[in-house]
CHARMM-style PDB file with segment names, atoms N, HN, CA, C and O in Angstrom:
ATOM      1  N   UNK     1     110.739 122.819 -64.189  1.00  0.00      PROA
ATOM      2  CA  UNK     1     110.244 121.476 -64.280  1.00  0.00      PROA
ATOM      3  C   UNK     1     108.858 121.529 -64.917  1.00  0.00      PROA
ATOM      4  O   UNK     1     107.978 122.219 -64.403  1.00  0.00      PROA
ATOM      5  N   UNK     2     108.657 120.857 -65.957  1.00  0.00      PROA
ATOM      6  HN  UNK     2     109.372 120.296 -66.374  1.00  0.00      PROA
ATOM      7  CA  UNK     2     107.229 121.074 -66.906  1.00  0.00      PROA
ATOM      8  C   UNK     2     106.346 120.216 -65.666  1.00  0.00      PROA
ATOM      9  O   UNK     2     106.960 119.470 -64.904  1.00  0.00      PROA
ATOM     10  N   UNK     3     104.974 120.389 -65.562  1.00  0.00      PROA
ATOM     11  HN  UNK     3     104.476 120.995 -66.181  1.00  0.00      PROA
ATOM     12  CA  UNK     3     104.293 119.428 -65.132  1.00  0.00      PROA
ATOM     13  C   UNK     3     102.838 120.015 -65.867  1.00  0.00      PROA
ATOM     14  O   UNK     3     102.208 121.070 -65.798  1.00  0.00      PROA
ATOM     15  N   UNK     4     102.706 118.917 -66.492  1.00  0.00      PROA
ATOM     16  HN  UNK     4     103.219 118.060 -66.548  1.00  0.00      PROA
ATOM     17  CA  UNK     4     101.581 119.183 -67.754  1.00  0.00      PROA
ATOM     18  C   UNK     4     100.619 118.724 -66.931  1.00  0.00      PROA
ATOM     19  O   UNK     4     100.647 117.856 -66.059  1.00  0.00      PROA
ATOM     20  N   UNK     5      99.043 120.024 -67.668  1.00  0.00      PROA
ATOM     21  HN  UNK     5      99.021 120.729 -68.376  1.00  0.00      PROA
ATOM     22  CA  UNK     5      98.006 119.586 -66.341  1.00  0.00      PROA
ATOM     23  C   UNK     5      97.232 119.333 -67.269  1.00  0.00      PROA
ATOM     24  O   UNK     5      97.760 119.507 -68.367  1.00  0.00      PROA
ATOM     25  N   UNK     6      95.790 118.861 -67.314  1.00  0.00      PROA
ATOM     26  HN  UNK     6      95.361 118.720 -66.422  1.00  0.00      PROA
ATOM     27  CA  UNK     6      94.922 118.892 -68.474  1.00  0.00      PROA
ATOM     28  C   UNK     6      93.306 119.434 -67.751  1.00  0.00      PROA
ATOM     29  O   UNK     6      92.552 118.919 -66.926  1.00  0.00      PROA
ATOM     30  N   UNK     7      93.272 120.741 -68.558  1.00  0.00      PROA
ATOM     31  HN  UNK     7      93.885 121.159 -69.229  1.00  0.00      PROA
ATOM     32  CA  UNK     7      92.223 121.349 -68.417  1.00  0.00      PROA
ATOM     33  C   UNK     7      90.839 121.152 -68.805  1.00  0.00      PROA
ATOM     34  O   UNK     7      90.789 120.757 -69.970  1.00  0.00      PROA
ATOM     35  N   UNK     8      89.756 121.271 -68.297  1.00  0.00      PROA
ATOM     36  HN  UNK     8      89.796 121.591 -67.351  1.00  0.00      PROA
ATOM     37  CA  UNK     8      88.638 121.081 -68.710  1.00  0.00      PROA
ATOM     38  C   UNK     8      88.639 121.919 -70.241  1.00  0.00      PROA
ATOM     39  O   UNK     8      89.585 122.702 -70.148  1.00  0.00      PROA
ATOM     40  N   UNK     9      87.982 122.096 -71.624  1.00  0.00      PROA
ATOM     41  HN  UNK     9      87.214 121.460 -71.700  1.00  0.00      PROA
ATOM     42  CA  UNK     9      87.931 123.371 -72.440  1.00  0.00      PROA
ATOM     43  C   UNK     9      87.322 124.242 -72.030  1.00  0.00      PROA
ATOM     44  O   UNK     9      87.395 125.205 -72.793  1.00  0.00      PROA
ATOM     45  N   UNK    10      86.781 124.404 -71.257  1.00  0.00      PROA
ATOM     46  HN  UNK    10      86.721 123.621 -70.637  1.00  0.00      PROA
ATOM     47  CA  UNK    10      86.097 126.145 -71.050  1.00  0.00      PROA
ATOM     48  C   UNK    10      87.140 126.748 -70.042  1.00  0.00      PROA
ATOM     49  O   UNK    10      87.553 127.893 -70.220  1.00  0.00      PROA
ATOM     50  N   UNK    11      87.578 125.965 -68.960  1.00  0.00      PROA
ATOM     51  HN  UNK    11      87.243 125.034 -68.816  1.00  0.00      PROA
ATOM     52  CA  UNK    11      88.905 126.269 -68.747  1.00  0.00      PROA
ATOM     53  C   UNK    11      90.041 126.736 -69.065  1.00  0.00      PROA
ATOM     54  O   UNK    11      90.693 127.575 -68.445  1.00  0.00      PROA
ATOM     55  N   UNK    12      90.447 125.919 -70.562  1.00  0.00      PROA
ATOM     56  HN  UNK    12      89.917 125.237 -71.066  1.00  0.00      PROA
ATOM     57  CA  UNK    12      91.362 126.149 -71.206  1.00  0.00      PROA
ATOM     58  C   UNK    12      90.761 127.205 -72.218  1.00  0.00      PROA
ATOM     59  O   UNK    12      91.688 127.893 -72.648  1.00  0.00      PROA
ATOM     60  N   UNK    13      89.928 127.463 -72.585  1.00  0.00      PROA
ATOM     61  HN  UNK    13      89.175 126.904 -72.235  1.00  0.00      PROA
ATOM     62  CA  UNK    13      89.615 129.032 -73.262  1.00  0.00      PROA
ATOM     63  C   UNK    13      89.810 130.002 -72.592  1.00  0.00      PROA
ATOM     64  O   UNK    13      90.089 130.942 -73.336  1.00  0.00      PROA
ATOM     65  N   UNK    14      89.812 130.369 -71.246  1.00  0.00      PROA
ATOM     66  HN  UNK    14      89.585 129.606 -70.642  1.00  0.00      PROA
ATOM     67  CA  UNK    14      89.148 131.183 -70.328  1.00  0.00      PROA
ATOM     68  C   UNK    14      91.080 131.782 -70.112  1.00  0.00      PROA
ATOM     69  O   UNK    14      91.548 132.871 -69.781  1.00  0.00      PROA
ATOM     70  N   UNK    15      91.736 130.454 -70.490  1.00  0.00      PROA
ATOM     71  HN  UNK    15      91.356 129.569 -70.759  1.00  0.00      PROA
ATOM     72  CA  UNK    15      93.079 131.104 -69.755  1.00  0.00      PROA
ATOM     73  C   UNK    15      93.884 131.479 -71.576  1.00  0.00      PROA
ATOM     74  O   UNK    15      94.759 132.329 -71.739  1.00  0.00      PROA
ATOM     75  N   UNK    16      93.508 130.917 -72.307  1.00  0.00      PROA
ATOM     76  HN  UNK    16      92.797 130.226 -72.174  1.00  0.00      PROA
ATOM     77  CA  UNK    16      94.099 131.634 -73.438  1.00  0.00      PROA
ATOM     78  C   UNK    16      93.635 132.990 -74.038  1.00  0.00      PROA
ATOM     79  O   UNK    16      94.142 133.831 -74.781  1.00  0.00      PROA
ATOM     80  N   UNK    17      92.216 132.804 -73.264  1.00  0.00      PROA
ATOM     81  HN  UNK    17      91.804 132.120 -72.661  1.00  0.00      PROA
ATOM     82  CA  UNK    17      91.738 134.307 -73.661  1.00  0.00      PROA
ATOM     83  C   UNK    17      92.259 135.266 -73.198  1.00  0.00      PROA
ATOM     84  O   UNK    17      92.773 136.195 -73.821  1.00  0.00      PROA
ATOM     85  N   UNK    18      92.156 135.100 -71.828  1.00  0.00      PROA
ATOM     86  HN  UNK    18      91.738 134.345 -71.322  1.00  0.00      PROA
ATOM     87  CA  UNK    18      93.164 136.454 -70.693  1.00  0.00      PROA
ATOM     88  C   UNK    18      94.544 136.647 -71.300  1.00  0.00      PROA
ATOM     89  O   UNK    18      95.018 137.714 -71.692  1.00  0.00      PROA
ATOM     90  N   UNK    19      95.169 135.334 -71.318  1.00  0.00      PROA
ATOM     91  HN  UNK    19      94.785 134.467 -70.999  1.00  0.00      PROA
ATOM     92  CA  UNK    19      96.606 135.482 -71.561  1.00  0.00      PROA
ATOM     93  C   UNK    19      96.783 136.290 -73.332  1.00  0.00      PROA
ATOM     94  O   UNK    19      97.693 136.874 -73.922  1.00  0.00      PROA
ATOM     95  N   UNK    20      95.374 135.905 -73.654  1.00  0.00      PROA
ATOM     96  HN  UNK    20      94.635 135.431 -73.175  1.00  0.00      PROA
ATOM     97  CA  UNK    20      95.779 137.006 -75.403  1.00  0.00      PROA
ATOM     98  C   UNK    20      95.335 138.289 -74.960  1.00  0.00      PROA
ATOM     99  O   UNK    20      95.691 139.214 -75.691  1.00  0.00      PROA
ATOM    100  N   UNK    21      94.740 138.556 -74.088  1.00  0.00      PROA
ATOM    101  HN  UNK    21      94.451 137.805 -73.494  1.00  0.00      PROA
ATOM    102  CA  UNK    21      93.917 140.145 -73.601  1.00  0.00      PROA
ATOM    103  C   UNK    21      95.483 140.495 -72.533  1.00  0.00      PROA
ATOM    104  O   UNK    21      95.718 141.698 -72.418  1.00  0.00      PROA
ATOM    105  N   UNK    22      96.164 139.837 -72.035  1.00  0.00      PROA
ATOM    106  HN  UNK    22      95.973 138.860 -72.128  1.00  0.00      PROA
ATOM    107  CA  UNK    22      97.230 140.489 -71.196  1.00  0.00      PROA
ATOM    108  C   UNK    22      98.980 140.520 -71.850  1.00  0.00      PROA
ATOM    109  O   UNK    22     100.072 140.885 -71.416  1.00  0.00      PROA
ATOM    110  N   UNK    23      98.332 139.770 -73.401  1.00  0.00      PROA
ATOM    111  HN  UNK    23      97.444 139.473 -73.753  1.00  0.00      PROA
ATOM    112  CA  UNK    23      99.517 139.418 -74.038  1.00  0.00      PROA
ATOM    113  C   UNK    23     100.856 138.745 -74.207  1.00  0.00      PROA
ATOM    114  O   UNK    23     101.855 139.092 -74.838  1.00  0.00      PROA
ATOM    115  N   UNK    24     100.601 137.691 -73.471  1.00  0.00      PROA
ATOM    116  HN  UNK    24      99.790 137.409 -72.959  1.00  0.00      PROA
ATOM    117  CA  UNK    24     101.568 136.542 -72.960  1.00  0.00      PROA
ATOM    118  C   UNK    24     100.794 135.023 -73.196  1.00  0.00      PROA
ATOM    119  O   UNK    24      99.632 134.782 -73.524  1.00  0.00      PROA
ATOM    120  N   UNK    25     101.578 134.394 -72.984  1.00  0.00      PROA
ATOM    121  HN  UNK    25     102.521 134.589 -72.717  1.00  0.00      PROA
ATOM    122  CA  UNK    25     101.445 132.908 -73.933  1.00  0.00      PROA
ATOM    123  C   UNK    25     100.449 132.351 -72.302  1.00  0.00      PROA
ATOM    124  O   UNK    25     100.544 132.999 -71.260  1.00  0.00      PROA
ATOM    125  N   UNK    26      99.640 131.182 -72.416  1.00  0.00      PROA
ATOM    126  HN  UNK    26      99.563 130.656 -73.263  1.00  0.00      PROA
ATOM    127  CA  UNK    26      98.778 130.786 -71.708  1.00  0.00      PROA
ATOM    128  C   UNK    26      99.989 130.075 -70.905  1.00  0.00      PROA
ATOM    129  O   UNK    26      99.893 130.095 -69.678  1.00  0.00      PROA
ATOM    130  N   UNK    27     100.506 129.788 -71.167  1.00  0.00      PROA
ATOM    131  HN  UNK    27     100.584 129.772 -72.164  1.00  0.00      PROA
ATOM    132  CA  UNK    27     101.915 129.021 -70.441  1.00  0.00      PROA
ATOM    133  C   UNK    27     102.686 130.052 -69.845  1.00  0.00      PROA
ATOM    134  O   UNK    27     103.260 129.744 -68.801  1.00  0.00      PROA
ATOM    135  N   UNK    28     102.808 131.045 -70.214  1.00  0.00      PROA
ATOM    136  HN  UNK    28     102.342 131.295 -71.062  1.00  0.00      PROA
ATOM    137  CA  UNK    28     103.447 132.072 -68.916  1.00  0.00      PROA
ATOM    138  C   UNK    28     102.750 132.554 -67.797  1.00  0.00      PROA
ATOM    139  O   UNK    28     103.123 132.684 -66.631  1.00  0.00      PROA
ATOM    140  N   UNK    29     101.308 132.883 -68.526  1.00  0.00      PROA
ATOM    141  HN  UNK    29     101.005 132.778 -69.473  1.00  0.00      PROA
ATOM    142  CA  UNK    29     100.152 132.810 -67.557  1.00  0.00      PROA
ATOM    143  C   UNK    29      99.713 132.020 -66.262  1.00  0.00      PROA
ATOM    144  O   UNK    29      99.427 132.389 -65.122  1.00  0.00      PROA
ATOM    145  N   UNK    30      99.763 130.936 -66.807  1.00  0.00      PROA
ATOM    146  HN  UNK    30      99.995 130.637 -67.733  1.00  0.00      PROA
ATOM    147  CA  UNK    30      99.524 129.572 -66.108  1.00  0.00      PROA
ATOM    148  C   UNK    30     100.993 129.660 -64.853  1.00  0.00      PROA
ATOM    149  O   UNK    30     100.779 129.507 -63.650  1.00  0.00      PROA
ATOM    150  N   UNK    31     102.021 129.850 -65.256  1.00  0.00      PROA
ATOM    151  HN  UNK    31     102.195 129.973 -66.233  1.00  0.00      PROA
ATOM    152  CA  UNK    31     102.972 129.612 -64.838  1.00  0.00      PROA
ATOM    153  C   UNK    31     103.170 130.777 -63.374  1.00  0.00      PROA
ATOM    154  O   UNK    31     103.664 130.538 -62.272  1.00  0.00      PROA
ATOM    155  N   UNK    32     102.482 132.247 -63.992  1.00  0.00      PROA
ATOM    156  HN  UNK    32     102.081 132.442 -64.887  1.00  0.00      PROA
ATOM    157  CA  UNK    32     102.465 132.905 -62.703  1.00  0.00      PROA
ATOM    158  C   UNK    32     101.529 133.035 -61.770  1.00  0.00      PROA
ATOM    159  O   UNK    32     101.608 133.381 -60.591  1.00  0.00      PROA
ATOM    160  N   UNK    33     100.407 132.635 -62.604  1.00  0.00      PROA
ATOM    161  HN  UNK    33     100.343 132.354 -63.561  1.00  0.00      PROA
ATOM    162  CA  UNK    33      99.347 132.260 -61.412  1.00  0.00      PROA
ATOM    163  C   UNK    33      99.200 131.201 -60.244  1.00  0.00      PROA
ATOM    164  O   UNK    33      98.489 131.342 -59.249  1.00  0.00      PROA
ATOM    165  N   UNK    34     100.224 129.815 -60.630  1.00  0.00      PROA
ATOM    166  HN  UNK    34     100.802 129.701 -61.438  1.00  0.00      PROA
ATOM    167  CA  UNK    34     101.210 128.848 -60.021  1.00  0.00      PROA
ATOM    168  C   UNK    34     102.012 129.703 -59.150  1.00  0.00      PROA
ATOM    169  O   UNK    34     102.233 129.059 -58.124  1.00  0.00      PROA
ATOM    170  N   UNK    35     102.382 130.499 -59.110  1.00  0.00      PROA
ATOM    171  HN  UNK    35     102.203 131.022 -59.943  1.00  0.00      PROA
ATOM    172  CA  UNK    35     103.342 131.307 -58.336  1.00  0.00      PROA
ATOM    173  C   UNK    35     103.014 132.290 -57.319  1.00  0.00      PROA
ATOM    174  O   UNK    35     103.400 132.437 -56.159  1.00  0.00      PROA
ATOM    175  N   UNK    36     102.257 132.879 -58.007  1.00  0.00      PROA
ATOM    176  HN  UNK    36     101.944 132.759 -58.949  1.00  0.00      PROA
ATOM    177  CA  UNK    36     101.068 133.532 -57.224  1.00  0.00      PROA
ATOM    178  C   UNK    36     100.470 133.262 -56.122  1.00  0.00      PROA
ATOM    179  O   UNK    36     100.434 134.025 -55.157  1.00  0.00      PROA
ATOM    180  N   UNK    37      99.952 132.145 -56.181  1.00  0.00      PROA
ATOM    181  HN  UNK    37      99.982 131.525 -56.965  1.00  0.00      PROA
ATOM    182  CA  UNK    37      99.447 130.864 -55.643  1.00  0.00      PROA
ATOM    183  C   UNK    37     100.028 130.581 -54.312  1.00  0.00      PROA
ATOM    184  O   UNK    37      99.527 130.738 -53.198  1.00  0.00      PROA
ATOM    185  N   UNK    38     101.188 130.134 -54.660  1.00  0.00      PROA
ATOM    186  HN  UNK    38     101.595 130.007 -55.565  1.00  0.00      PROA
ATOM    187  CA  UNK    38     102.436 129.458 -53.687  1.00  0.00      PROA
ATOM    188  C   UNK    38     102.674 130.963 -52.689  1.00  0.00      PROA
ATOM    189  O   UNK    38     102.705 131.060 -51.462  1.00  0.00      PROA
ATOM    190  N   UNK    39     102.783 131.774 -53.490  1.00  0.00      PROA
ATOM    191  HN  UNK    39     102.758 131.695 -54.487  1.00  0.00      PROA
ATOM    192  CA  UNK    39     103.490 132.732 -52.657  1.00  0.00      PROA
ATOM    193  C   UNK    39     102.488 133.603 -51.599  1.00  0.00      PROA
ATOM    194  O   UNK    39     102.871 134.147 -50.563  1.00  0.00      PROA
ATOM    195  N   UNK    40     100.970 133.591 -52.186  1.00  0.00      PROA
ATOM    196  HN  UNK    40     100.659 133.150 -53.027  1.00  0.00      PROA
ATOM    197  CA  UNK    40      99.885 134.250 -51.244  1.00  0.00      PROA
ATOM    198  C   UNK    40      99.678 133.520 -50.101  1.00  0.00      PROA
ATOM    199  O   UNK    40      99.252 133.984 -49.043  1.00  0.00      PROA
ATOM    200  N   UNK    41     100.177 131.625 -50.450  1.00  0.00      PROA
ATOM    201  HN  UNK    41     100.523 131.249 -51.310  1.00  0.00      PROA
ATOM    202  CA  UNK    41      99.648 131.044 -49.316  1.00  0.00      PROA
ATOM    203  C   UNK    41     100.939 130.944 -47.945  1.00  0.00      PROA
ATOM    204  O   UNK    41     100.974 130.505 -46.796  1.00  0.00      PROA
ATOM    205  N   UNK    42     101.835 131.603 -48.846  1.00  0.00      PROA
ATOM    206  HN  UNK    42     101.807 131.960 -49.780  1.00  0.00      PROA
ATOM    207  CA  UNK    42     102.418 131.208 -47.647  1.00  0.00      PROA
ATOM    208  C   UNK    42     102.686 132.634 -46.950  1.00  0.00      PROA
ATOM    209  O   UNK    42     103.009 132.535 -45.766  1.00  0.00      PROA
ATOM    210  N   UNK    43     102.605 134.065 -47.510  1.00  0.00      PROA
ATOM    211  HN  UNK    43     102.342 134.146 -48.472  1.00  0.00      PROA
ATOM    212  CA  UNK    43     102.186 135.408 -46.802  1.00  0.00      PROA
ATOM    213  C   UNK    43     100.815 135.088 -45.647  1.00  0.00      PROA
ATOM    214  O   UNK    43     100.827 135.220 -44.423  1.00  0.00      PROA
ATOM    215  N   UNK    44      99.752 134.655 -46.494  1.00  0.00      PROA
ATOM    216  HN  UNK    44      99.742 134.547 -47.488  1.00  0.00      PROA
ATOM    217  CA  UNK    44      98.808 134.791 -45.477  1.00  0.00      PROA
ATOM    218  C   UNK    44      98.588 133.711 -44.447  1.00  0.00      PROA
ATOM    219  O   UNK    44      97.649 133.810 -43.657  1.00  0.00      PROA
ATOM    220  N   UNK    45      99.628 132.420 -44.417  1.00  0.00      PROA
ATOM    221  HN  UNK    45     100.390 132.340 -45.059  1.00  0.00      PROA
ATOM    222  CA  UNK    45      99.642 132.090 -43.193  1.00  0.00      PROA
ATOM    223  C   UNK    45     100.644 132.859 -41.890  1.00  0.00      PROA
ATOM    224  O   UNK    45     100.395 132.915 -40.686  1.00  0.00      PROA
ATOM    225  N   UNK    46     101.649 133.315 -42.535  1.00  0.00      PROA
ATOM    226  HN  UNK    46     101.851 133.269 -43.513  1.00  0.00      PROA
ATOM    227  CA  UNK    46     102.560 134.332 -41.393  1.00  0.00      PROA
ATOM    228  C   UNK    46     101.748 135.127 -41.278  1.00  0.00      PROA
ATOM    229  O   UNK    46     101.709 135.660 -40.169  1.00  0.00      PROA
ATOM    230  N   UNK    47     100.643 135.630 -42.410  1.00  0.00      PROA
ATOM    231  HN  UNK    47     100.675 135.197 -43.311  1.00  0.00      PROA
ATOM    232  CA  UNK    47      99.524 137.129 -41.363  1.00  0.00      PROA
ATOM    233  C   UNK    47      99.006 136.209 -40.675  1.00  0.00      PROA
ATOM    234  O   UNK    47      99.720 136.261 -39.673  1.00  0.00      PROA
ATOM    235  N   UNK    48      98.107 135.215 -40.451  1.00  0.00      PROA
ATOM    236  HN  UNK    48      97.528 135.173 -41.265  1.00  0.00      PROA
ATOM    237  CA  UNK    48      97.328 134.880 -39.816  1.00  0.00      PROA
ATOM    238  C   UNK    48      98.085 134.203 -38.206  1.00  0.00      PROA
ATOM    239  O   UNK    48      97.570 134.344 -37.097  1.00  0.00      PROA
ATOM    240  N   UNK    49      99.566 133.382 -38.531  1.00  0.00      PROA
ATOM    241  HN  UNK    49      99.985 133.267 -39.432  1.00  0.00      PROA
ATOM    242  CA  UNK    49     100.192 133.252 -37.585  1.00  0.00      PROA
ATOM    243  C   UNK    49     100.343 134.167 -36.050  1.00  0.00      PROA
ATOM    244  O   UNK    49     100.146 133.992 -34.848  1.00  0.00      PROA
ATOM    245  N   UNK    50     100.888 135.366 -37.112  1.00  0.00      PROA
ATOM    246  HN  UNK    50     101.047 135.508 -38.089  1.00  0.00      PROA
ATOM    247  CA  UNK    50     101.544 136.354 -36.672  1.00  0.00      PROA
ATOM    248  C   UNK    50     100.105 137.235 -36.016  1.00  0.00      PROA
ATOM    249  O   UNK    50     100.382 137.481 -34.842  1.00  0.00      PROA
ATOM    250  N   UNK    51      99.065 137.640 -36.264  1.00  0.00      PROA
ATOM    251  HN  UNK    51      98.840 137.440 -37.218  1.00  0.00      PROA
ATOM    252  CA  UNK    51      98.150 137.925 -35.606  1.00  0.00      PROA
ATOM    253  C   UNK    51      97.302 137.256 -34.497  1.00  0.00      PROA
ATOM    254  O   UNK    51      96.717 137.866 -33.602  1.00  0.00      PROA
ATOM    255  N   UNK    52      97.325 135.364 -34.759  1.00  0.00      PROA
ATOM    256  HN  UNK    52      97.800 134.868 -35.486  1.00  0.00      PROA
ATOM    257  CA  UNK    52      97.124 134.742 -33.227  1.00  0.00      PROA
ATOM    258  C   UNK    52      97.933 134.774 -32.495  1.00  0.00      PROA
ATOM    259  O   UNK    52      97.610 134.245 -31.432  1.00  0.00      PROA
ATOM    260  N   UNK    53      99.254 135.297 -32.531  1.00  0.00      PROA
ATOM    261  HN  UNK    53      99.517 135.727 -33.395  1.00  0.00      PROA
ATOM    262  CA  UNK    53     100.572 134.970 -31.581  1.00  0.00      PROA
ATOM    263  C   UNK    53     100.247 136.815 -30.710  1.00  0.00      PROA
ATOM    264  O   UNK    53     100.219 136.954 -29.488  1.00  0.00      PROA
ATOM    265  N   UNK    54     100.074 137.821 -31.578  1.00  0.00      PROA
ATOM    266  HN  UNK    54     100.097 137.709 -32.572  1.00  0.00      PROA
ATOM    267  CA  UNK    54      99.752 138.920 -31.065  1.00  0.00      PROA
ATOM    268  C   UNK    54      98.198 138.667 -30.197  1.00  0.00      PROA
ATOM    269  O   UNK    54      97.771 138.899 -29.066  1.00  0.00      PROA
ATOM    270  N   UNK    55      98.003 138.437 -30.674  1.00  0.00      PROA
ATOM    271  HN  UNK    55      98.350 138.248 -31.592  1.00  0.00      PROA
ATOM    272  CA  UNK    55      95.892 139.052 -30.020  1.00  0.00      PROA
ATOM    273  C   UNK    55      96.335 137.399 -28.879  1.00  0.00      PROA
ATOM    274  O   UNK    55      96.096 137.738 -27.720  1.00  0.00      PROA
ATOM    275  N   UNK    56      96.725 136.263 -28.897  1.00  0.00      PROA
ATOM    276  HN  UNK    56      96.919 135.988 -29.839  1.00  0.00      PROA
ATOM    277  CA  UNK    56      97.104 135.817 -27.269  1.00  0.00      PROA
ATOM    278  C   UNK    56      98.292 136.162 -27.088  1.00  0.00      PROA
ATOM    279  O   UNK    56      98.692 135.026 -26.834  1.00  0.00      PROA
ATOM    280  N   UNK    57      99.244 136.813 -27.001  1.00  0.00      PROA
ATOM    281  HN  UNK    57      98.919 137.736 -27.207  1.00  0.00      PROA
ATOM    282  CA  UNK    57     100.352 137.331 -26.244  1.00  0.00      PROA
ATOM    283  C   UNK    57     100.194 137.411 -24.709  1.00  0.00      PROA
ATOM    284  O   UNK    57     100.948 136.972 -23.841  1.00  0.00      PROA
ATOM    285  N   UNK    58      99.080 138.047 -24.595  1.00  0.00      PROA
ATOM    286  HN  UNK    58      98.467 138.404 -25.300  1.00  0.00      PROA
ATOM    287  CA  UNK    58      99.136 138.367 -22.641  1.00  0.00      PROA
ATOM    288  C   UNK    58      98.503 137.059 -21.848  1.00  0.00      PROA
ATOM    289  O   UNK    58      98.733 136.772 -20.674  1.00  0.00      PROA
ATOM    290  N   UNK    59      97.574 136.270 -22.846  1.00  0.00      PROA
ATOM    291  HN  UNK    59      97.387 136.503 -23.801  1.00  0.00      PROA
ATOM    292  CA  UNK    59      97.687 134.749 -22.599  1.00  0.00      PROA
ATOM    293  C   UNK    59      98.618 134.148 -22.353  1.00  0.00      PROA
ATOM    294  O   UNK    59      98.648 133.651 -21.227  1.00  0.00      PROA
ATOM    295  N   UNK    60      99.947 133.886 -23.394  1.00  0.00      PROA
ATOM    296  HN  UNK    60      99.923 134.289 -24.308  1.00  0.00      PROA
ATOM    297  CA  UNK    60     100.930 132.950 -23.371  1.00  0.00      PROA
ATOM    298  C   UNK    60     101.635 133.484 -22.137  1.00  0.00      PROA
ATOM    299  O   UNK    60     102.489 132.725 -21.680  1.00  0.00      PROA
ATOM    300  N   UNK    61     101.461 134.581 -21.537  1.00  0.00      PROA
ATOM    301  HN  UNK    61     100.768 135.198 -21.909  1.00  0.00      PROA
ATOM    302  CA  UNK    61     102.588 135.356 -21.053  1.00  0.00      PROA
ATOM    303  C   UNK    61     102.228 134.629 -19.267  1.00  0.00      PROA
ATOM    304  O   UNK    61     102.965 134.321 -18.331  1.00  0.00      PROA
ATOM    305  N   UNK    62     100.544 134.593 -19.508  1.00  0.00      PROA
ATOM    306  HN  UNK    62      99.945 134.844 -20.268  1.00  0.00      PROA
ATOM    307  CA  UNK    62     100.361 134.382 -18.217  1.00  0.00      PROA
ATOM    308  C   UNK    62     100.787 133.090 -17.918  1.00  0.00      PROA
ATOM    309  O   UNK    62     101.561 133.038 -16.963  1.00  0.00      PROA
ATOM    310  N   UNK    63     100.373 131.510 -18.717  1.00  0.00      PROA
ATOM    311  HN  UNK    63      99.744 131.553 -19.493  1.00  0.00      PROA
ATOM    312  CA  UNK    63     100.658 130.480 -18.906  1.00  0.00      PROA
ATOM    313  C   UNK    63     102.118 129.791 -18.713  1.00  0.00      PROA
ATOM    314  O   UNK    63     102.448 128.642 -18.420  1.00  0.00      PROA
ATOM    315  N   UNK    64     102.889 131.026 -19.014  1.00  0.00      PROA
ATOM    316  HN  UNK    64     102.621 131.960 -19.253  1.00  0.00      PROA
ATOM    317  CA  UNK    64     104.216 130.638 -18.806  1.00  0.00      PROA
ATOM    318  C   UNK    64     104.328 130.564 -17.271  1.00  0.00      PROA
ATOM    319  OT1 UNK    64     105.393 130.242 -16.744  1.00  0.00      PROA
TER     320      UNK     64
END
């Protein structure tokens, strides 16, 4: 699904430059850093989940 964004220009230099220094089109670029994105945020809420559910464990345990 296209969803066209509109960049500031120093912005939009900054990502055609990388993407010519990593050799892929600013649009593939763009496209995995979108992905990237999505996918770190939803790892580091299961770490962060998953580490308050451990460190109170002997809390919940008592509460029950």
């Amino acid at each position: 699904m296209p969803i066209p964004i509109d960049l500031p220009p120093s912005q939009e230099k900054r990502l055609r430059d990388e993407a010519q220094r990593l050799g892929v089109s600013a649009e593939a670029l763009a496209q995995v850093a979108v992905e990237d994105l999505l996918d770190s945020s939803e790892a580091d809420f299961e770490r962060a989940a998953s580490l308050v559910l451990k460190k109170n464990r002997e809390l919940y345990d008592r509460l029950s």
